[in-house]
MDAnalysis code that builds the backbone (N, CA, C; Angstrom):
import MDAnalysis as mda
import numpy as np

u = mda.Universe.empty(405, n_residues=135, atom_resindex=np.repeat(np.arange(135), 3), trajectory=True)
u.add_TopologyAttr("name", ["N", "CA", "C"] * 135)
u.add_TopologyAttr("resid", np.arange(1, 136))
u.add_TopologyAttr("resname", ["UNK", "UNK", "UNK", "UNK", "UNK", "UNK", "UNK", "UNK", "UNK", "UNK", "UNK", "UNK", "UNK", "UNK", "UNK", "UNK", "UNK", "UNK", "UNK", "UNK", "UNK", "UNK", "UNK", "UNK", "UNK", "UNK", "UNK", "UNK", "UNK", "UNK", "UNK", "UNK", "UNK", "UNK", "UNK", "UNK", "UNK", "UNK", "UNK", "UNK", "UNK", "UNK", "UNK", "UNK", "UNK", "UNK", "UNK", "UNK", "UNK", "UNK", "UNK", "UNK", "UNK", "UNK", "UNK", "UNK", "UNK", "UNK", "UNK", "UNK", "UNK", "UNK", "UNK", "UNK", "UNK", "UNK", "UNK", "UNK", "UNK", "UNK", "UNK", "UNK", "UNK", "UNK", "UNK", "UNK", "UNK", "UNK", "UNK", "UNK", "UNK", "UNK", "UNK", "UNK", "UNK", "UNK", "UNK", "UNK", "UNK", "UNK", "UNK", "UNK", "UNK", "UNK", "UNK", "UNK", "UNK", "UNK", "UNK", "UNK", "UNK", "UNK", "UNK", "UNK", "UNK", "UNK", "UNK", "UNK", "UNK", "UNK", "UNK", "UNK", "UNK", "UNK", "UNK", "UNK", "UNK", "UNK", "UNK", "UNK", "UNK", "UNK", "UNK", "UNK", "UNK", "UNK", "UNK", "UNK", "UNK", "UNK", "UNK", "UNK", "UNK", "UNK", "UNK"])
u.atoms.positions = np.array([
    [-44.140, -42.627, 8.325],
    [-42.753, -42.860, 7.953],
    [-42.622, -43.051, 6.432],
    [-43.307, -43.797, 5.924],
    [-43.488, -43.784, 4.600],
    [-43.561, -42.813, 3.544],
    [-44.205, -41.973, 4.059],
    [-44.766, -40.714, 3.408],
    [-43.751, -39.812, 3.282],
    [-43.035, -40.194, 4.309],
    [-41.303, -39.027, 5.061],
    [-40.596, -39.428, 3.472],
    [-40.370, -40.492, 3.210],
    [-39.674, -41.754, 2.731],
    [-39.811, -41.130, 1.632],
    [-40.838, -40.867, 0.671],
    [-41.458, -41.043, -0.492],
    [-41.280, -39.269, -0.712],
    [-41.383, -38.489, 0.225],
    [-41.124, -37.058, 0.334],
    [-39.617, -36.740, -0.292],
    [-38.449, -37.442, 0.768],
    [-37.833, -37.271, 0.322],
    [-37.254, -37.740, -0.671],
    [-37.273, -39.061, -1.168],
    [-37.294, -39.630, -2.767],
    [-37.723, -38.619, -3.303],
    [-38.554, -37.660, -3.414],
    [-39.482, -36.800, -4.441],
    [-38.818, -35.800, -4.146],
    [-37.561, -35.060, -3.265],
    [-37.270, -33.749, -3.380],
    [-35.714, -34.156, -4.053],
    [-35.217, -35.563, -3.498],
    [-33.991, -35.980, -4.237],
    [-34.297, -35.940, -5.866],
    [-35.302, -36.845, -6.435],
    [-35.055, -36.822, -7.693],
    [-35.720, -35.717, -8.415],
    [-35.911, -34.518, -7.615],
    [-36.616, -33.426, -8.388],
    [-35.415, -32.646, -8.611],
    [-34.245, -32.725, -8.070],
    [-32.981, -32.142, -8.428],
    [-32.141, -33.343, -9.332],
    [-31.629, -32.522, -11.014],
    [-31.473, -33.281, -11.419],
    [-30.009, -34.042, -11.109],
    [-29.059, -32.732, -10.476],
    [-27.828, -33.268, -10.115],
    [-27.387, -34.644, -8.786],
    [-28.620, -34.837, -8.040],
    [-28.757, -35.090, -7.378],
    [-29.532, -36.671, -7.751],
    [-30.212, -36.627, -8.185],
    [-31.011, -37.672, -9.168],
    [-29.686, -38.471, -10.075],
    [-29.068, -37.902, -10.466],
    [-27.789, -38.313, -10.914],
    [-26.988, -39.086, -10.557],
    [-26.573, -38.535, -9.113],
    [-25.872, -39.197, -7.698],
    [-26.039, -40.370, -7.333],
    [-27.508, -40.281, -7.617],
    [-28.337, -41.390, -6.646],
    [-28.858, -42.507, -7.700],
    [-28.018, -42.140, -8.906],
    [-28.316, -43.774, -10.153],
    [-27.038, -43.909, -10.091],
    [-27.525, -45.436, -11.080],
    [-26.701, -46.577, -11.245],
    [-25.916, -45.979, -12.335],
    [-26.174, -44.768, -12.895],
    [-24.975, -44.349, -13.951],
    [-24.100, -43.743, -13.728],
    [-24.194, -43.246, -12.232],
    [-23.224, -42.846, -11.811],
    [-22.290, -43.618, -10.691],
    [-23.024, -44.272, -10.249],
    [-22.269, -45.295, -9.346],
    [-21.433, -46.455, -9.693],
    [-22.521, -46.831, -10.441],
    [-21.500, -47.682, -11.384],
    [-20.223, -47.712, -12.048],
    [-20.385, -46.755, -12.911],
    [-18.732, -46.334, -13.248],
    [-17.724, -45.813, -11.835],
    [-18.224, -45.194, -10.979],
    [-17.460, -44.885, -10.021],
    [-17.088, -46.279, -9.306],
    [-17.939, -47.483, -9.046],
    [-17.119, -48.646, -7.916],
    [-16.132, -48.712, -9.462],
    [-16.627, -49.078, -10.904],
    [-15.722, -50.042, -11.581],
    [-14.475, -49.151, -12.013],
    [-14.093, -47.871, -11.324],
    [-12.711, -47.174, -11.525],
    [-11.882, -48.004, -10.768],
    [-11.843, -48.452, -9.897],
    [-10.470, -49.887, -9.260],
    [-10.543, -50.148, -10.191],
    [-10.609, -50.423, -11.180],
    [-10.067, -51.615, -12.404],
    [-8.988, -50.889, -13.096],
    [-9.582, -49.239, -13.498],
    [-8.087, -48.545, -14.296],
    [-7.703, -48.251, -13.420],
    [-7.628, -47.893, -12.227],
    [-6.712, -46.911, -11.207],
    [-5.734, -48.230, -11.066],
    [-6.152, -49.810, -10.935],
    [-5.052, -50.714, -10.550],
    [-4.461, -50.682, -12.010],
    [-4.727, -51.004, -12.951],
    [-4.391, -50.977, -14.161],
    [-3.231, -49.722, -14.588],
    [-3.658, -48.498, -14.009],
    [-2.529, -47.737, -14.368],
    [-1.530, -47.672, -13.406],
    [-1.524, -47.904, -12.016],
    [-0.541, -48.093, -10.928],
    [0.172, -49.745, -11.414],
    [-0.465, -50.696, -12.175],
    [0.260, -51.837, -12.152],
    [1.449, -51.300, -13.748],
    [1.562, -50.251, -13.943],
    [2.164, -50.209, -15.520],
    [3.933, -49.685, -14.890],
    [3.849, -49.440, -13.239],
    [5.274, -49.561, -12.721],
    [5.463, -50.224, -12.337],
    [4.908, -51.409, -12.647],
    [5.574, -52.809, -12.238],
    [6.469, -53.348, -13.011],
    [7.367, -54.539, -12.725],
    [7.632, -55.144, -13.617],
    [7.245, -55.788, -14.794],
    [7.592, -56.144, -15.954],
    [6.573, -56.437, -17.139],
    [6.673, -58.071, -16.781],
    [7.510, -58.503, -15.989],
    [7.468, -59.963, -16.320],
    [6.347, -60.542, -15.204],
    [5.387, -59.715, -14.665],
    [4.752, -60.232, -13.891],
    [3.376, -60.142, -14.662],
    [3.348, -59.147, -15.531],
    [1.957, -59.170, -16.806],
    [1.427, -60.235, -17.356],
    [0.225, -60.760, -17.130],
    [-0.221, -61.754, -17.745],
    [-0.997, -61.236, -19.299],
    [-0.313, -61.838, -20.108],
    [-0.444, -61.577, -21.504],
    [-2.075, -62.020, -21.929],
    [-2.627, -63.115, -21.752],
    [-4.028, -63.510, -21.420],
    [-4.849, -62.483, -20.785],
    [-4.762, -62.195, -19.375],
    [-5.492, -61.166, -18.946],
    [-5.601, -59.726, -19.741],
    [-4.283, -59.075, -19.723],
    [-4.813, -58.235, -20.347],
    [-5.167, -57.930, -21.788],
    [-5.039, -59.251, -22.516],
    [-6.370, -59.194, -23.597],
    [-7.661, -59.302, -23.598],
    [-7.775, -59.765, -22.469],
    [-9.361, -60.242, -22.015],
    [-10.172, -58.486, -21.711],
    [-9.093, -57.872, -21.209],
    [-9.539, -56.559, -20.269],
    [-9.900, -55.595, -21.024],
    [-8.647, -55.717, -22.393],
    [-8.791, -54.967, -23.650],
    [-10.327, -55.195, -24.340],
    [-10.553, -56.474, -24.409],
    [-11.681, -56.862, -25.566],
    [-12.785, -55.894, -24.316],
    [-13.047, -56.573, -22.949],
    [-13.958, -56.001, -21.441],
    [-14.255, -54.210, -21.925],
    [-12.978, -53.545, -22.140],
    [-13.294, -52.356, -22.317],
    [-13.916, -51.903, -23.670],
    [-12.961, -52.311, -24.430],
    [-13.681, -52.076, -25.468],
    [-15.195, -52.346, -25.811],
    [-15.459, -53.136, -25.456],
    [-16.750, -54.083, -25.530],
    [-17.601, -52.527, -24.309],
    [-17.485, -52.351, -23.339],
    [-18.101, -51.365, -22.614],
    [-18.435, -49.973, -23.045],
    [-17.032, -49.671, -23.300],
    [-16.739, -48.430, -24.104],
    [-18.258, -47.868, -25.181],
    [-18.000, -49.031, -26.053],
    [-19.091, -49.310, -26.991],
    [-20.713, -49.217, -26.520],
    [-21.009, -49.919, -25.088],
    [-22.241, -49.974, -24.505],
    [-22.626, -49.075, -23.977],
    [-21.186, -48.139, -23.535],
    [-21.720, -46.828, -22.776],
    [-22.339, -45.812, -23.326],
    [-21.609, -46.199, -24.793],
    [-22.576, -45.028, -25.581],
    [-23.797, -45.516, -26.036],
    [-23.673, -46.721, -26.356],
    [-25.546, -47.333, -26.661],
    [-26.691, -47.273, -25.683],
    [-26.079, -47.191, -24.481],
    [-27.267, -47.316, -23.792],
    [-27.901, -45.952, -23.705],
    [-29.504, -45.223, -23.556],
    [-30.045, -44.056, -23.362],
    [-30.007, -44.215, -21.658],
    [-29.871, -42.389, -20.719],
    [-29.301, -41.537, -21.552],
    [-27.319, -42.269, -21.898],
    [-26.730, -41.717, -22.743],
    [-25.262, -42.305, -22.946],
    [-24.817, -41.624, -21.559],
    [-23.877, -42.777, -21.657],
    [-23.097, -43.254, -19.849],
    [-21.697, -42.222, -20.052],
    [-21.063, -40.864, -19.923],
    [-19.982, -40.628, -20.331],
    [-19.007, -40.927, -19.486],
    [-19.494, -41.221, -17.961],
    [-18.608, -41.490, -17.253],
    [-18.278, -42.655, -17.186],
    [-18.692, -43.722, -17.115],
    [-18.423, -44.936, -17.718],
    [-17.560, -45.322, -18.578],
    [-17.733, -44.393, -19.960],
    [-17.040, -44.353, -21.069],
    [-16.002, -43.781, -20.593],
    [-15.461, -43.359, -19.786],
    [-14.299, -42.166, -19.513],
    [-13.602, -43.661, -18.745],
    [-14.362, -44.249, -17.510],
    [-13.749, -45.052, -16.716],
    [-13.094, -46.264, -18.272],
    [-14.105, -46.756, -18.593],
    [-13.775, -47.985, -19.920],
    [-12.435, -47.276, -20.836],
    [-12.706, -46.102, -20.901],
    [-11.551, -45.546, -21.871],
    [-10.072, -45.586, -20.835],
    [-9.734, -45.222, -20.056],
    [-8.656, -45.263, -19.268],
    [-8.289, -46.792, -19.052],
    [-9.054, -47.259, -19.075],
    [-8.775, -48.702, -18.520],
    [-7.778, -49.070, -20.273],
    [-8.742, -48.963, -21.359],
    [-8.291, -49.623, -22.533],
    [-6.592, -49.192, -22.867],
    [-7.005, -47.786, -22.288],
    [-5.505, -47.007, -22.415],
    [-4.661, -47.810, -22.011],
    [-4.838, -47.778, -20.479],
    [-3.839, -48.508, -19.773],
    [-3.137, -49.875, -20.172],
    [-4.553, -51.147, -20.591],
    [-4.340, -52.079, -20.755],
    [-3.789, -52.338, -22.357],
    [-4.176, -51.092, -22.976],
    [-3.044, -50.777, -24.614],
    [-1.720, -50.965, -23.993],
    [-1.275, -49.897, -22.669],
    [0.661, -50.059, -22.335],
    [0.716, -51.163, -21.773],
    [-0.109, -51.840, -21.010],
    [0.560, -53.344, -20.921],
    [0.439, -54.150, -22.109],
    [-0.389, -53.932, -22.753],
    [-0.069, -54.985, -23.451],
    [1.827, -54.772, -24.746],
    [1.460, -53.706, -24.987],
    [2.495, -53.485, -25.311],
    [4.256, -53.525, -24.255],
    [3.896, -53.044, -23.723],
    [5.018, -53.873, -21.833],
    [5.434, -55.239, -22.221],
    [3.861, -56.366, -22.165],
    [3.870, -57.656, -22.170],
    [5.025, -58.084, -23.514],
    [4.179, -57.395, -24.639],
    [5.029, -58.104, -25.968],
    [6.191, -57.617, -25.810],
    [7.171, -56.802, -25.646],
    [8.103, -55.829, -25.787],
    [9.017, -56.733, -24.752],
    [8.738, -57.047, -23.332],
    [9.165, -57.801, -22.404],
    [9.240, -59.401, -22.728],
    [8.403, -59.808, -23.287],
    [8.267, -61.478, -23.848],
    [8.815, -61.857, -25.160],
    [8.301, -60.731, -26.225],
    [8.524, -61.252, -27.544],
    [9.513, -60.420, -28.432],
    [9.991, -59.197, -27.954],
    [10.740, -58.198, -28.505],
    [12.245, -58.004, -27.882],
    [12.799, -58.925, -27.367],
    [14.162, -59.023, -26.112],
    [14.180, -57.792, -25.017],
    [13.312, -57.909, -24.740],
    [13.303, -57.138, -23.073],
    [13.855, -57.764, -22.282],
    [13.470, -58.882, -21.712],
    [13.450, -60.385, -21.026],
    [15.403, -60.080, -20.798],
    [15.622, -60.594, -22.751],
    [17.224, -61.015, -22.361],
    [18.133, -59.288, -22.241],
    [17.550, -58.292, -22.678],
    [17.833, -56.995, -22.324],
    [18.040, -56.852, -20.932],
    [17.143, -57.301, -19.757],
    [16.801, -57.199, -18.454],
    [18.374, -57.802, -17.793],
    [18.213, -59.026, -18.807],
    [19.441, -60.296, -17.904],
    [20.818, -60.006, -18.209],
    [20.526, -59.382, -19.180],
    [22.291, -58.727, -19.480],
    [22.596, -57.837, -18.872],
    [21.621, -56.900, -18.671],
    [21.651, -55.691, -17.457],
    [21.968, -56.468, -16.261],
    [21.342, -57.420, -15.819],
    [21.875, -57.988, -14.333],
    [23.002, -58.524, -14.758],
    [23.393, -58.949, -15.526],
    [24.373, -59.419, -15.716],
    [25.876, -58.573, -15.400],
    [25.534, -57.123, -16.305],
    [26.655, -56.237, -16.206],
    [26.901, -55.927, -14.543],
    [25.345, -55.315, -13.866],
    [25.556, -54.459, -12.720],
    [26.199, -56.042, -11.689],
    [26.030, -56.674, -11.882],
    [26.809, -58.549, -11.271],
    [28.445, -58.532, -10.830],
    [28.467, -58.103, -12.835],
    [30.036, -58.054, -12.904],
    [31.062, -56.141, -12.101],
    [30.095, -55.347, -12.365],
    [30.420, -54.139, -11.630],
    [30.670, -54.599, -10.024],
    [29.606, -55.260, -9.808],
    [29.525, -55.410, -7.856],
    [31.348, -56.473, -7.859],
    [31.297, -57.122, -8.659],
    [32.188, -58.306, -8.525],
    [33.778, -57.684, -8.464],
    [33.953, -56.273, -9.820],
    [34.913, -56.000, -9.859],
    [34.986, -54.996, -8.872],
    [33.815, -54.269, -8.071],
    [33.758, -53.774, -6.802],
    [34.759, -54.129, -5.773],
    [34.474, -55.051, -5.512],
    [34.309, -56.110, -4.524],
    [36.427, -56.468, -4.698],
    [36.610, -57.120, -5.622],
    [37.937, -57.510, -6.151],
    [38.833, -56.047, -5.832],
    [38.413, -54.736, -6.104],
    [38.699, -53.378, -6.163],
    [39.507, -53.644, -4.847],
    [38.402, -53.332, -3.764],
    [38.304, -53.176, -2.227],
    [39.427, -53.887, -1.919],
    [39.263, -55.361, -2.264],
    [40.373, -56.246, -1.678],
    [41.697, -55.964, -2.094],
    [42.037, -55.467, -3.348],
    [43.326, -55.457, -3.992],
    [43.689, -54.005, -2.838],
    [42.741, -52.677, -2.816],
    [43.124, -51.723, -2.026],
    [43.333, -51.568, -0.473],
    [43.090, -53.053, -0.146],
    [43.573, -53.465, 1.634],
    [44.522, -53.724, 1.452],
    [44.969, -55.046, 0.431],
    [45.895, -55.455, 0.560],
    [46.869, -54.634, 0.062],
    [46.724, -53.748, -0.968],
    [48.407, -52.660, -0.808],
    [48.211, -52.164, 0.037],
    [47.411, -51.452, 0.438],
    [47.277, -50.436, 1.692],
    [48.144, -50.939, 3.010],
    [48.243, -52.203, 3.167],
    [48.866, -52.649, 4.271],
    [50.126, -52.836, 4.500],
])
């Protein structure tokens, strides 16, 4: 059984595409893609749910990777591809975050509810004034 074992280890990593498959340079970057795939599905969210903390932390995380993927031998490109999307992403939130917190998004948002408030209200007042002539 062993020998089976060690056979096929030896016909896997004699193909290099395959040898590939079967490392940590490729697997790796493939589990840690959940991080940009949530990262770019969370950028249709609302901004007021962005934690301004986190995604600086995620920014420095990628960057900081980005950087390792190419240091390490042989260089990691897929890795670097996953780290690069992520930084992307976590570049538009962060920009989301400030724009929503520190640039009047926030009171932009509330005046908007505010107007579509007063639309429903004079809706609403519309309807009633048009029963009551109507009758």
């Amino acid at each position: 059984m062993a020998a089976f074992i060690k056979a096929a280890n030896a016909k896997i990593r004699s193909n290099p595409v395959l040898d590939y498959v079967c490392s940590t340079h490729f697997w790796g970057p493939v589990s840690n893609f959940g991080i940009p795939v949530a990262a770019v599905l969370d950028t249709q969210k609302s901004p007021d749910l962005i934690s301004g903390q986190m995604t600086g932390a995620l920014c420095i995380y990628s960057a900081t990777f980005m950087r390792y993927s190419l240091a390490v031998q042989p260089k990691n490109y897929l890795l670097f591809a996953c780290h690069f999307v992520n930084e992307c992403a976590q570049l538009t939130q962060g920009y989301r975050y400030l724009s929503y917190h520190n640039w009047g998004g926030k009171e932009k948002a509330q005046l908007e509810r505010g107007v579509e408030a007063a639309k429903d209200k004079i809706d609403k007042v519309e309807d009633k004034v048009n029963k009551a002539v109507g009758r």
